[in-house]
N, CA and C atoms as a LAMMPS dump frame, in Angstrom:
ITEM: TIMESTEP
0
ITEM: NUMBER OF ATOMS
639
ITEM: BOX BOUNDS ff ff ff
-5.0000000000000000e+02 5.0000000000000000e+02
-5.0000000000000000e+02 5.0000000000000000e+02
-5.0000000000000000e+02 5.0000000000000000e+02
ITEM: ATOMS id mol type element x y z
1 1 1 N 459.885 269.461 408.614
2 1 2 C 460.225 270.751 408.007
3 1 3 C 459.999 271.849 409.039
4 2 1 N 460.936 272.7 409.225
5 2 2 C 460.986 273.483 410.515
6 2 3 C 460.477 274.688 409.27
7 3 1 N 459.575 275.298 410.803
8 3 2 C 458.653 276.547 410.596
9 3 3 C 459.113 277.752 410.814
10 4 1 N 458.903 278.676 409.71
11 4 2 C 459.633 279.684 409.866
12 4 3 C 459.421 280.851 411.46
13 5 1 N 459.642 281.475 411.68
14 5 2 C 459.625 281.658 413.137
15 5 3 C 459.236 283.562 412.239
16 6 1 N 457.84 284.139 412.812
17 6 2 C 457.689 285.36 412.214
18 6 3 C 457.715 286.183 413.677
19 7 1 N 457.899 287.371 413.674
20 7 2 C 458.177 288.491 414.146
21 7 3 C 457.243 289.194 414.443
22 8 1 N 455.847 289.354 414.909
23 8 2 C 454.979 289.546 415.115
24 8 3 C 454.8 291.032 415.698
25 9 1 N 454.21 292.069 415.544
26 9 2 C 454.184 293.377 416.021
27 9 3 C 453.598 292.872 417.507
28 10 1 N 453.932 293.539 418.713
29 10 2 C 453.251 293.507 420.271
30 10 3 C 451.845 293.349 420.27
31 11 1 N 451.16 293.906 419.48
32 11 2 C 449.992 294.608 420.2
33 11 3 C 448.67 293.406 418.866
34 12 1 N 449.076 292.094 419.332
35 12 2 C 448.94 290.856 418.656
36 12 3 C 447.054 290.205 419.208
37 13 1 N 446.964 291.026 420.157
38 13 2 C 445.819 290.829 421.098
39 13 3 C 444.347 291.459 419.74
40 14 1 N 443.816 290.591 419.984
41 14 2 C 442.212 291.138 419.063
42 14 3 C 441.174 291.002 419.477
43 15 1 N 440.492 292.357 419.668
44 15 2 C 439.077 291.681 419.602
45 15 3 C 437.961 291.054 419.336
46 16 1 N 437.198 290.567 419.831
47 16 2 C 435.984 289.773 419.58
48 16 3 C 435.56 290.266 417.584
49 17 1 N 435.455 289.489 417.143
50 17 2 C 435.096 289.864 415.431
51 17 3 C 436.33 290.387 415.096
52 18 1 N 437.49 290.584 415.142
53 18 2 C 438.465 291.177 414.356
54 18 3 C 439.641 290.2 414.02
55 19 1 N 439.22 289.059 414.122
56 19 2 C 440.222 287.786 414.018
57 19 3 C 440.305 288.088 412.712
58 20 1 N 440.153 287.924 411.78
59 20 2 C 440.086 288.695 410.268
60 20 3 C 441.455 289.508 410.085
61 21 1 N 441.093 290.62 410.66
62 21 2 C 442.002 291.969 410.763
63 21 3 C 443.533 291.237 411.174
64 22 1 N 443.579 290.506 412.265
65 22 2 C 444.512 290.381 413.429
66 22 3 C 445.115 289.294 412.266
67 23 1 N 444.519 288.407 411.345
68 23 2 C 445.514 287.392 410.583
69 23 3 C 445.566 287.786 409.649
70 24 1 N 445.133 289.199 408.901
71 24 2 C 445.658 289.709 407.66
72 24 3 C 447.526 290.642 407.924
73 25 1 N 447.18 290.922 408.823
74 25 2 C 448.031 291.571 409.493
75 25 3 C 449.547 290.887 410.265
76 26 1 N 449.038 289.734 410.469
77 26 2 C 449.966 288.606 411.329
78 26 3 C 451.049 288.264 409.464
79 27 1 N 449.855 288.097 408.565
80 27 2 C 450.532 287.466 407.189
81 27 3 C 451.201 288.378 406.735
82 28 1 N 450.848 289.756 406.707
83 28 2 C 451.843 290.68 406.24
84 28 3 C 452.94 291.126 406.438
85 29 1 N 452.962 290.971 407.682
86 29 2 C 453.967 290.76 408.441
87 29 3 C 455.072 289.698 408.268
88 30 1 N 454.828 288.576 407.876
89 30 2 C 455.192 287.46 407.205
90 30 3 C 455.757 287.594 406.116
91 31 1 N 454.884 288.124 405.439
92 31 2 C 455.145 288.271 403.783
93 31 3 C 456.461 289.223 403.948
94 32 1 N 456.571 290.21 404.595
95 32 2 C 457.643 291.137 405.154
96 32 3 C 459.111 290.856 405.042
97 33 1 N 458.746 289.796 405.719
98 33 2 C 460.393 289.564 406.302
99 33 3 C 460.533 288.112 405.469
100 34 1 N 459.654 287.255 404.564
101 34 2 C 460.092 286.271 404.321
102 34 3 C 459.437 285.666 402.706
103 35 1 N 458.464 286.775 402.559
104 35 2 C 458.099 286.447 401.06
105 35 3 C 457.065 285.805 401.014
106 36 1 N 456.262 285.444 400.391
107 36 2 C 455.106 285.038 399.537
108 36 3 C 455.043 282.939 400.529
109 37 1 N 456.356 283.162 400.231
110 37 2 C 456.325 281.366 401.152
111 37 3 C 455.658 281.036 402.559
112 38 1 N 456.628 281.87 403.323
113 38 2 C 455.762 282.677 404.623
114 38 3 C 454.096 283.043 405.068
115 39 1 N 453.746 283.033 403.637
116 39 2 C 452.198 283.006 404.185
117 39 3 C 451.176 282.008 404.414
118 40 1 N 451.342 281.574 405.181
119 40 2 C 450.602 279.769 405.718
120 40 3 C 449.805 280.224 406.82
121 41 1 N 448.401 279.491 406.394
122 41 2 C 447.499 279.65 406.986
123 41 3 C 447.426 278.982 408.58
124 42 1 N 448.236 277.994 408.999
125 42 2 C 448.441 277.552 410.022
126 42 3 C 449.419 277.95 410.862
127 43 1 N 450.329 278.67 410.287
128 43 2 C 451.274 279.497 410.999
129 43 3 C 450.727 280.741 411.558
130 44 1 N 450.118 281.561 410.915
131 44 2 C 449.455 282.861 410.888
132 44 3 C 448.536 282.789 411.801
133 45 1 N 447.607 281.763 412.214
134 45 2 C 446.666 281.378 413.248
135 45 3 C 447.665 280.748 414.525
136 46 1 N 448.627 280.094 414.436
137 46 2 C 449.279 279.992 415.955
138 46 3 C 450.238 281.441 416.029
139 47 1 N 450.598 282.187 415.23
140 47 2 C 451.41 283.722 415.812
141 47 3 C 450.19 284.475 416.53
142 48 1 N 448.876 284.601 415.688
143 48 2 C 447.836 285.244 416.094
144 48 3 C 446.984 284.95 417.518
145 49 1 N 447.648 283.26 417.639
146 49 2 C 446.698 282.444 419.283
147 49 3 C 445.508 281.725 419.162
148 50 1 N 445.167 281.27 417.59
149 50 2 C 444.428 280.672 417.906
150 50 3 C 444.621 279.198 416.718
151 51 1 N 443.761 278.272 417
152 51 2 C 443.726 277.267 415.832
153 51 3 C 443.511 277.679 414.214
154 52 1 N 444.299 276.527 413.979
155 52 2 C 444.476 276.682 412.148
156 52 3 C 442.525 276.89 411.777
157 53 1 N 441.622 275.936 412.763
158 53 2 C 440.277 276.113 412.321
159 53 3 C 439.406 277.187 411.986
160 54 1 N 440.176 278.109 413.543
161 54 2 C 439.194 279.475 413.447
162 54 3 C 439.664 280.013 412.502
163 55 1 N 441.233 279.913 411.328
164 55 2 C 441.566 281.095 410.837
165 55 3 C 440.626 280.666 409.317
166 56 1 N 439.895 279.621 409.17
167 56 2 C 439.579 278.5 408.235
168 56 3 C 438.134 279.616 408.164
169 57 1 N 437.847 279.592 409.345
170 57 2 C 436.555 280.338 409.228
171 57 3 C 436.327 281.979 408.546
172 58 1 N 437.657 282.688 408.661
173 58 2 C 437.831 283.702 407.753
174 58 3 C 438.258 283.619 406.177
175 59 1 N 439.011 282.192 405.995
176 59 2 C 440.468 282.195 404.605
177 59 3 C 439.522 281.259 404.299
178 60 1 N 439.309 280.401 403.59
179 60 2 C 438.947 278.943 402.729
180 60 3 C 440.068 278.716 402.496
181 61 1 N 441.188 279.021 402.34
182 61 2 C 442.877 278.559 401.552
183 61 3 C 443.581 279.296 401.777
184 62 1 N 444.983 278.813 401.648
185 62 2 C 446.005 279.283 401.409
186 62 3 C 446.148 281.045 400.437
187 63 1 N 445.521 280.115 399.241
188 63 2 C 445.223 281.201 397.913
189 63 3 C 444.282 282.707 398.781
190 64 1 N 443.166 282.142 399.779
191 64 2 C 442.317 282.815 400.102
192 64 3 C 442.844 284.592 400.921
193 65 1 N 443.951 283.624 401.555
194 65 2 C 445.151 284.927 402.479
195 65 3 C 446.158 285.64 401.756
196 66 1 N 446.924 284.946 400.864
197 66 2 C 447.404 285.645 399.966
198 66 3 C 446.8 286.899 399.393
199 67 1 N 445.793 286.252 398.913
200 67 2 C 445.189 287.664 397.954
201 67 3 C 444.779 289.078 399.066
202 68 1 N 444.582 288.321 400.31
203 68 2 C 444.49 289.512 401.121
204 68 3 C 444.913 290.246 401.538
205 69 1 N 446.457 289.681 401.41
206 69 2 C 448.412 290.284 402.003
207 69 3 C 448.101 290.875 400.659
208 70 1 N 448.043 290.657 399.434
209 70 2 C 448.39 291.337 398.005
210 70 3 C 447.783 292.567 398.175
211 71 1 N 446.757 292.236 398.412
212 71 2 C 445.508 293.684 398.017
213 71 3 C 445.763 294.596 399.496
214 72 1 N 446.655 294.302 400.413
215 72 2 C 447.132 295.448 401.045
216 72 3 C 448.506 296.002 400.508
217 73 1 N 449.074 294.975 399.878
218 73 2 C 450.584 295.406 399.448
219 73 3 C 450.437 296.347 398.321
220 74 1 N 449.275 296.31 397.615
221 74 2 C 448.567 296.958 396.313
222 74 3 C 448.527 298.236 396.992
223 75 1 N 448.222 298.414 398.162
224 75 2 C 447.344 299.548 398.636
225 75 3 C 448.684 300.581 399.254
226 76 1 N 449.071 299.646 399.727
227 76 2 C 451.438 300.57 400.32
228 76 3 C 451.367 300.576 399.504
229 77 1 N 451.585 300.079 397.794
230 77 2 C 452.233 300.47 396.713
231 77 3 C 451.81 301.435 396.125
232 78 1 N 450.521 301.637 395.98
233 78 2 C 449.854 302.752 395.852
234 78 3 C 450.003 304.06 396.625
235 79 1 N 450.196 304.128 397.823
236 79 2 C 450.75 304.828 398.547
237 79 3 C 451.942 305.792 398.172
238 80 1 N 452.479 304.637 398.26
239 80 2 C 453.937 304.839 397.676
240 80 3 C 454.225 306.199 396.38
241 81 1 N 453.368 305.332 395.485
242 81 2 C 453.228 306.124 394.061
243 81 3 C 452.662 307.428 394.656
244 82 1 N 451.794 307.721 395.059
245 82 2 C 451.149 308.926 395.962
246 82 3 C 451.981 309.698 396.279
247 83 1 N 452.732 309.265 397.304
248 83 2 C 454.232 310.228 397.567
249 83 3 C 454.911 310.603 396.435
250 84 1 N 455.065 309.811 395.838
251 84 2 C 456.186 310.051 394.695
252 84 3 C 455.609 311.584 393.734
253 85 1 N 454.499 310.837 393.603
254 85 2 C 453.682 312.181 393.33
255 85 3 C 453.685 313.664 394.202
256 86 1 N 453.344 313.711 394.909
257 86 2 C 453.27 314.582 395.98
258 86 3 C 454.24 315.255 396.239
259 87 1 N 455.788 314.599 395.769
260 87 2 C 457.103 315.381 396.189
261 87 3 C 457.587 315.588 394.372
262 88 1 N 457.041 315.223 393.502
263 88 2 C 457.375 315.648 392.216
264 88 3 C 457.798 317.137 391.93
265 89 1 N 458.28 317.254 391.228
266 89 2 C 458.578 318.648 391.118
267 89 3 C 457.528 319.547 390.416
268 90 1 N 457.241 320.803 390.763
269 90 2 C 455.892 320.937 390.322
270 90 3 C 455.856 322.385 389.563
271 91 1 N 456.098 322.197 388.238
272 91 2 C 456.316 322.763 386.641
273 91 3 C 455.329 323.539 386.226
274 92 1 N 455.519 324.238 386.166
275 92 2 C 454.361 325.968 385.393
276 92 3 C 454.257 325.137 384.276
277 93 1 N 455.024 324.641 383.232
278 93 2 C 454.329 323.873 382.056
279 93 3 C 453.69 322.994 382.516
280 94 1 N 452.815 322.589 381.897
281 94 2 C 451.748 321.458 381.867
282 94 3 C 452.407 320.005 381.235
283 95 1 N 453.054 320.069 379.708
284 95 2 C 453.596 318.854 379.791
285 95 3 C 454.863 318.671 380.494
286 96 1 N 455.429 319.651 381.113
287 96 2 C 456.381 318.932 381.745
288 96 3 C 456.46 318.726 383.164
289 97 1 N 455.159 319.177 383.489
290 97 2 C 454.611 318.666 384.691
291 97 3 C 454.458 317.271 385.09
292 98 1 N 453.776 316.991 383.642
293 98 2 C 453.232 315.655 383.249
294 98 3 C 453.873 314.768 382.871
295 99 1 N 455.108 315.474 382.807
296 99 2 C 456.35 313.823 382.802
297 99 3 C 457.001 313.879 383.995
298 100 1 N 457.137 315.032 384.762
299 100 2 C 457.885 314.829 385.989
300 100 3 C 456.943 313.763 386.8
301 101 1 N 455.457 313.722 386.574
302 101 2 C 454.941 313.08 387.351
303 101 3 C 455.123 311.731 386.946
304 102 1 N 455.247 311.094 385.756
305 102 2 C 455.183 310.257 385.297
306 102 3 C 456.426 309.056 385.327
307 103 1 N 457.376 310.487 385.816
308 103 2 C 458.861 310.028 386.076
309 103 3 C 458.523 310.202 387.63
310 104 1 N 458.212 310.623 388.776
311 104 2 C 457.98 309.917 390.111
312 104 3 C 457.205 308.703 390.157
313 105 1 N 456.114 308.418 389.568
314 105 2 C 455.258 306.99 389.756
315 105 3 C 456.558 305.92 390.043
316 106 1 N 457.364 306.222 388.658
317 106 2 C 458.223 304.709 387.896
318 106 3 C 459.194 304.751 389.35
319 107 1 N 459.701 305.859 389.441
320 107 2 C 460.643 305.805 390.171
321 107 3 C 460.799 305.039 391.711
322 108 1 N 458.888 305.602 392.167
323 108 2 C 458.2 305.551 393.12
324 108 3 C 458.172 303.815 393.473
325 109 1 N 457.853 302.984 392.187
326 109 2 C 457.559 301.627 391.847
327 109 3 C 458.541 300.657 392.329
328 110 1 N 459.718 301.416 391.688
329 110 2 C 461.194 300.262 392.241
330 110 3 C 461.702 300.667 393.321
331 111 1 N 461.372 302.108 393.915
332 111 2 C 462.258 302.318 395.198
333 111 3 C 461.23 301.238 396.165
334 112 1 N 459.865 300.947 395.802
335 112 2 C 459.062 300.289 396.997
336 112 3 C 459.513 298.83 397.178
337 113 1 N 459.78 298.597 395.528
338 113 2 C 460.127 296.728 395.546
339 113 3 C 461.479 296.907 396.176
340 114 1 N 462.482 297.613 396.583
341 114 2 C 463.773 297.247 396.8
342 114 3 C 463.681 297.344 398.713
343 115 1 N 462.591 298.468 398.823
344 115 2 C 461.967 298.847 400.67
345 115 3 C 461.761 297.589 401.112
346 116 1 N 460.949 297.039 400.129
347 116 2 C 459.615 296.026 401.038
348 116 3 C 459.844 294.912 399.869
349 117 1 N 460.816 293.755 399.442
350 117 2 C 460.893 292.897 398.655
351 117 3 C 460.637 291.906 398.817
352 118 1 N 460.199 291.488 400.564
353 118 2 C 459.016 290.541 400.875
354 118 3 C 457.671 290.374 400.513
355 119 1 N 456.933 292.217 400.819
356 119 2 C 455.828 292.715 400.421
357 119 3 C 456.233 292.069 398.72
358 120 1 N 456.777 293.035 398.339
359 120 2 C 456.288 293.506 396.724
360 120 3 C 456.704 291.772 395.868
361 121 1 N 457.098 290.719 396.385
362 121 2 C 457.477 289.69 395.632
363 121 3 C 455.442 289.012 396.065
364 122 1 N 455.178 288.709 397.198
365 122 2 C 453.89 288.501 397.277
366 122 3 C 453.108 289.19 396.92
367 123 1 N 452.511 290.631 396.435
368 123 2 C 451.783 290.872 395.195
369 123 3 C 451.213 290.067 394.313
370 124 1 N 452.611 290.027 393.622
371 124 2 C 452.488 289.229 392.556
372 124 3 C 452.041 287.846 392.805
373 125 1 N 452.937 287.228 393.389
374 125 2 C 452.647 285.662 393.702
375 125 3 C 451.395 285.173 393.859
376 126 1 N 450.411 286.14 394.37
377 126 2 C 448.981 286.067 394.202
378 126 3 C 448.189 285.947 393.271
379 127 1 N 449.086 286.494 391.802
380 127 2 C 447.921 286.362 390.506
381 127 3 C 447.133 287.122 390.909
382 128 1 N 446.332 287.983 390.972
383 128 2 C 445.43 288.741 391.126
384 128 3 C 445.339 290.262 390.417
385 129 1 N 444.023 290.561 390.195
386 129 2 C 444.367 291.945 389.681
387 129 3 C 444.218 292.856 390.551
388 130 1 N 444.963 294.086 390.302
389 130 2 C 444.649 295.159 391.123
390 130 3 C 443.57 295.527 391.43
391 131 1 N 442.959 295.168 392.951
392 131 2 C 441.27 295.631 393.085
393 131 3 C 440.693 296.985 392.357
394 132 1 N 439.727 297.084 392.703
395 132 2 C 438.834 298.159 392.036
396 132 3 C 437.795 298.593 393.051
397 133 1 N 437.949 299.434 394.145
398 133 2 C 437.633 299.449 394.756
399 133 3 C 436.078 300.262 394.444
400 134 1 N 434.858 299.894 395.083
401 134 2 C 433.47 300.135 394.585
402 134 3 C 433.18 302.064 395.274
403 135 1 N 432.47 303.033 394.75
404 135 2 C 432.553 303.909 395.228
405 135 3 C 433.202 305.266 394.662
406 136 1 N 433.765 306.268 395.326
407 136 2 C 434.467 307.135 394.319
408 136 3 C 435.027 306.887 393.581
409 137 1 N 435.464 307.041 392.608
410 137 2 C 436.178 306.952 391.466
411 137 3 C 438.017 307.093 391.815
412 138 1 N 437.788 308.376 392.027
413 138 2 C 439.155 308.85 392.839
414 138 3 C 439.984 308.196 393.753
415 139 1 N 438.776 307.546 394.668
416 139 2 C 439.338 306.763 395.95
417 139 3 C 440.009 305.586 395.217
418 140 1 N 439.388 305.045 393.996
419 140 2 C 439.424 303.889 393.196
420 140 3 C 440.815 303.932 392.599
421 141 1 N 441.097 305.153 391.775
422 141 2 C 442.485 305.391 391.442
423 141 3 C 443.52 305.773 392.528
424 142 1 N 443.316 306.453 393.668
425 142 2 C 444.539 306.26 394.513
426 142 3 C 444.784 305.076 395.242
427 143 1 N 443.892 304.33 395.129
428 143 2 C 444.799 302.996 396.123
429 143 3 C 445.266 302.107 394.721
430 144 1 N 444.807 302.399 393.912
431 144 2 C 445.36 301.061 393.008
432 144 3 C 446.599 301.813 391.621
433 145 1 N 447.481 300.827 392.165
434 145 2 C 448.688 301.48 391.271
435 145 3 C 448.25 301.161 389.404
436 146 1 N 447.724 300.752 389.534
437 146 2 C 447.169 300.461 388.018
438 146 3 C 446.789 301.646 387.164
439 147 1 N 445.712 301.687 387.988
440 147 2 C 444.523 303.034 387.567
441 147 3 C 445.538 304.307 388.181
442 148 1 N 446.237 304.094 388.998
443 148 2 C 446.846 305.254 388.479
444 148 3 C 447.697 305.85 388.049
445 149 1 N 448.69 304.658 387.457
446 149 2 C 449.732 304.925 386.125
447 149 3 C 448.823 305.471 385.174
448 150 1 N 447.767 303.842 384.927
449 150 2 C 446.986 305.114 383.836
450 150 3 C 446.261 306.222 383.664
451 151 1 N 445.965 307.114 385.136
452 151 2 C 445.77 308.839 385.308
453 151 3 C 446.452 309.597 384.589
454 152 1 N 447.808 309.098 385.258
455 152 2 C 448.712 310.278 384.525
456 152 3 C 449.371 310.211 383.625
457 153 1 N 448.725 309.048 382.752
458 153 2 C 449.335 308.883 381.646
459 153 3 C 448.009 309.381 380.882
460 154 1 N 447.046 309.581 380.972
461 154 2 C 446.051 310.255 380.813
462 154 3 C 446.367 312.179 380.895
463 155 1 N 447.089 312.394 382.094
464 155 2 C 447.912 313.799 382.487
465 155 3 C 448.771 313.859 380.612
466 156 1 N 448.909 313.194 380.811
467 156 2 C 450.414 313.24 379.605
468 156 3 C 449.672 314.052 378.218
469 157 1 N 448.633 313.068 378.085
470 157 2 C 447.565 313.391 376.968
471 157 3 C 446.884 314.708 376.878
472 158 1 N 446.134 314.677 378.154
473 158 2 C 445.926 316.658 378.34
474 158 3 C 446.467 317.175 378.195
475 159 1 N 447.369 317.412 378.504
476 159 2 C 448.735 318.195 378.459
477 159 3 C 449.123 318.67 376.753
478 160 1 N 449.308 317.708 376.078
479 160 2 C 449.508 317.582 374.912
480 160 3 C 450.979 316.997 374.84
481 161 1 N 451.606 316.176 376.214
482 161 2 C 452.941 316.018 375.875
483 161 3 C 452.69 314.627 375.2
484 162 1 N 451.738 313.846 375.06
485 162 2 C 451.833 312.634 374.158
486 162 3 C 450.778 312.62 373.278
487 163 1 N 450.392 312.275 372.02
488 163 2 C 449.634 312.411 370.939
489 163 3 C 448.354 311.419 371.437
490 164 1 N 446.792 311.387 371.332
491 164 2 C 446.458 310.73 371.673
492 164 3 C 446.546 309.454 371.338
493 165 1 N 446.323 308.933 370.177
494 165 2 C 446.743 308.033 369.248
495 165 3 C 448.419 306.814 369.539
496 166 1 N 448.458 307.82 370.346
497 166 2 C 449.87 307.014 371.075
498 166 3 C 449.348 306.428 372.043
499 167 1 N 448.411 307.198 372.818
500 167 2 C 447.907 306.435 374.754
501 167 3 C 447.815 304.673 374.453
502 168 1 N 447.497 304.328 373.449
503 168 2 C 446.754 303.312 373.877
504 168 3 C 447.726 301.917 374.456
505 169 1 N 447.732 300.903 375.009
506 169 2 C 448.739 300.079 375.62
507 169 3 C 450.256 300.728 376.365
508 170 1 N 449.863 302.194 376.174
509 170 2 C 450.995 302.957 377.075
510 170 3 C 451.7 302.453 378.718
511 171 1 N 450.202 302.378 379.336
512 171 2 C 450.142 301.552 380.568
513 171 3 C 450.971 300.402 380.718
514 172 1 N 451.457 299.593 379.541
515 172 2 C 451.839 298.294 379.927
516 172 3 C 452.902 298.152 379.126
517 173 1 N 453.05 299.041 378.409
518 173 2 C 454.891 298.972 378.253
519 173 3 C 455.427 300.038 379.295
520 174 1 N 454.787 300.804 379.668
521 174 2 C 455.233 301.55 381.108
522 174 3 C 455.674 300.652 382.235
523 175 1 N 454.637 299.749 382.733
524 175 2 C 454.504 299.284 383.61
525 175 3 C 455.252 297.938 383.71
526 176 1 N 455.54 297.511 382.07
527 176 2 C 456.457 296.435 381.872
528 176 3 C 458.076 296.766 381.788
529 177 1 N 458.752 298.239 382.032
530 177 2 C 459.873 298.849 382.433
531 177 3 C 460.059 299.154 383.551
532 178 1 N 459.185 299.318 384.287
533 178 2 C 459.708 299.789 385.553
534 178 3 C 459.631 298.392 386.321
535 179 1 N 458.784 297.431 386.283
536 179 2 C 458.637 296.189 386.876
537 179 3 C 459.359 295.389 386.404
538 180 1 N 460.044 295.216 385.174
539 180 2 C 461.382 294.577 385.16
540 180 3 C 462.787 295.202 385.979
541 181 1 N 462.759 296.393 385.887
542 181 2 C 463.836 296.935 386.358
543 181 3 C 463.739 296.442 387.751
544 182 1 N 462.653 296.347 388.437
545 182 2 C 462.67 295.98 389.933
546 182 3 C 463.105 294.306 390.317
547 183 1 N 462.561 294.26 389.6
548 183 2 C 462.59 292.388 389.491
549 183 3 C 464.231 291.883 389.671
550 184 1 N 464.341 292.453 388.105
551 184 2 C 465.724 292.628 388.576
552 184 3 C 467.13 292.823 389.681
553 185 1 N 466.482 293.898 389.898
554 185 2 C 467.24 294.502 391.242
555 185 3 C 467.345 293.732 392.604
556 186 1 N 466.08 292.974 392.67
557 186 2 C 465.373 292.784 393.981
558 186 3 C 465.639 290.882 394.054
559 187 1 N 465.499 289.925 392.693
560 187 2 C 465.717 289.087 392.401
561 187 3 C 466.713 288.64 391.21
562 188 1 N 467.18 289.289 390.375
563 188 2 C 468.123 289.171 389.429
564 188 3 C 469.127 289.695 389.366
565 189 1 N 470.474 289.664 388.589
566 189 2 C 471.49 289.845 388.516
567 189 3 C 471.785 291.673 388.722
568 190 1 N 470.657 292.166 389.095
569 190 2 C 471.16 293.702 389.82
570 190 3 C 471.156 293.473 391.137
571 191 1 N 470.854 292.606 391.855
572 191 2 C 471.038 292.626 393.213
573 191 3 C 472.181 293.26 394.183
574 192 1 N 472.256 294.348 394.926
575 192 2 C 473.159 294.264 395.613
576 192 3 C 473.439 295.745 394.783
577 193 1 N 472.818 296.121 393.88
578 193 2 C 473.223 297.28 393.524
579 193 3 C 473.315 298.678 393.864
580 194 1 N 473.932 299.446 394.464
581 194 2 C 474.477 300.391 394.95
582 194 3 C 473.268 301.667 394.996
583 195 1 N 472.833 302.253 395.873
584 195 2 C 471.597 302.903 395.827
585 195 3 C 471.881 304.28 394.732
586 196 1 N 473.146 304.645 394.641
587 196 2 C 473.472 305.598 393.348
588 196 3 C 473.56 305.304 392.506
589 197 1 N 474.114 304.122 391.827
590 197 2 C 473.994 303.629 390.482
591 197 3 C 472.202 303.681 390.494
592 198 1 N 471.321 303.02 391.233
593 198 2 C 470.022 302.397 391.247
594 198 3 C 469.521 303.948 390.628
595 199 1 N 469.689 304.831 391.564
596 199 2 C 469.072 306.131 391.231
597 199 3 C 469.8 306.524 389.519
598 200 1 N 470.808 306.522 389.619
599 200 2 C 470.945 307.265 387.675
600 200 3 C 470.696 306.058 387.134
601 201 1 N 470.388 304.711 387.331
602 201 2 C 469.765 303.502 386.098
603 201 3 C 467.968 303.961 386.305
604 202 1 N 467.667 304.256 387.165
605 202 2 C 466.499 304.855 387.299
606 202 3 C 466.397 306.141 386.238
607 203 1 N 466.697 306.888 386.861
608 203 2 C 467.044 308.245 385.813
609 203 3 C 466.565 307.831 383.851
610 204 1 N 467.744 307.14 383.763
611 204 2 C 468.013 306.733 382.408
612 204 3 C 466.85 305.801 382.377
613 205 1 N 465.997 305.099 383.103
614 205 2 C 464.788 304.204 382.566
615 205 3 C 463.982 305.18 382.001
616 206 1 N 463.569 306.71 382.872
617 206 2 C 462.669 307.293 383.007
618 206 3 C 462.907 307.714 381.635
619 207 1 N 464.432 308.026 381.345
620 207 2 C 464.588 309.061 379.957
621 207 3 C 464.06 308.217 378.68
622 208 1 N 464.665 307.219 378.851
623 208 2 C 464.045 305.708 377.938
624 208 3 C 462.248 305.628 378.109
625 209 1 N 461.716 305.985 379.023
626 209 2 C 460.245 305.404 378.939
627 209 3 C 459.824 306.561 378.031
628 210 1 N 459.838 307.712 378.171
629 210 2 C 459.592 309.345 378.223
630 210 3 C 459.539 309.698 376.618
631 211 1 N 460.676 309.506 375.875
632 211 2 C 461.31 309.004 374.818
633 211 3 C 460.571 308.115 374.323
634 212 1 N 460.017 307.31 374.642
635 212 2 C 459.551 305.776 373.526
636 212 3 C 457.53 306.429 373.392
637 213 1 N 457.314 307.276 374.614
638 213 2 C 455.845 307.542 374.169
639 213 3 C 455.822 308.763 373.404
């Protein structure tokens, strides 16, 4: 079975203790251009220069590297949502602040899976939950796209644009629309779909999510 051949950034050289760093990085890279399959622990240690053993001494498994490509892909995705935020349009009302924002996250979500559909298919493939990172709170909600759908769906509630009594499982019929829509796009019968249609089927998800809380 011939080995997939990865693409490695130049500057592949590591120092002493950072073999760690240098094969989280070698896999993501992987995961990049070839998906969740791509991430093999014996491949990732000969792109990086050294034996499948030493990389043994950082990973215990297969499973062990994955989750480590995920929980950076967690962290771009999060990112991601960040921007989306950041360029939202930004509304003297309060609730309609609070849906414009709510309408960049979603939007934010599928433009990343369609960017990076190597990244964003290994996420998942990991099973894992979105870390929780120990420490500020804040720091905790901006890297993890989880915690911070549910911020500003929390925003929504202050605001008064959603009743409280509504919040509750909001998060995951949210999060179960915009992550089908990607899935879709990226692996199902939207493939190939035209970045203007993508943007007004986007549009119309947002009006549909917006609408149902």
């Amino acid at each position: 079975m011939s080995t997939l051949e990865i693409k490695i950034p130049e500057q592949r050289a590591y120092h002493h203790g950072d073999l760690r760093n240098a094969l989280v990085e070698a896999a993501v890279a992987a995961a990049r251009q070839h998906g969740p399959n791509a991430v093999l622990l014996r491949d990732v240690a000969r792109q990086v220069g050294v034996s499948h053993n030493a990389g043994y001494r950082h990973f215990t498994s297969r499973e062990d590297l994955l989750s480590a490509v995920a929980e950076q892909g967690l962290a771009e995705l999060a990112a991601s949502m960040q921007a989306g935020l950041a360029a939202a349009p930004k509304r003297r009302d309060a609730k309609a602040r609070a849906r414009q924002r709510l309408r960049a996250i979603g939007r934010a979500y599928v433009k990343f899976a369609v960017s990076e559909p190597g990244l964003f298919r290994t996420i998942w493939a990991a099973a894992a939950d979105p870390p929780t990172p120990d420490g500020d709170p804040s720091v905790a909600v901006a890297s993890n796209p989880y915690l911070l759908l549910n911020a500003v769906l929390d925003e929504l509630v202050a605001a008064g644009a959603i009743p409280k009594a509504r919040r509750p499982y909001s998060e995951t019929a949210a999060w179960s629309a915009v992550h089908g829509l990607a899935t879709l796009v990226i692996d199902g019968p939207l493939r190939g779909m035209p970045p203007t249609q993508l943007d007004k089927t986007l549009d119309r998800l947002c009006d549909v999510i917006d609408a149902g809380l």
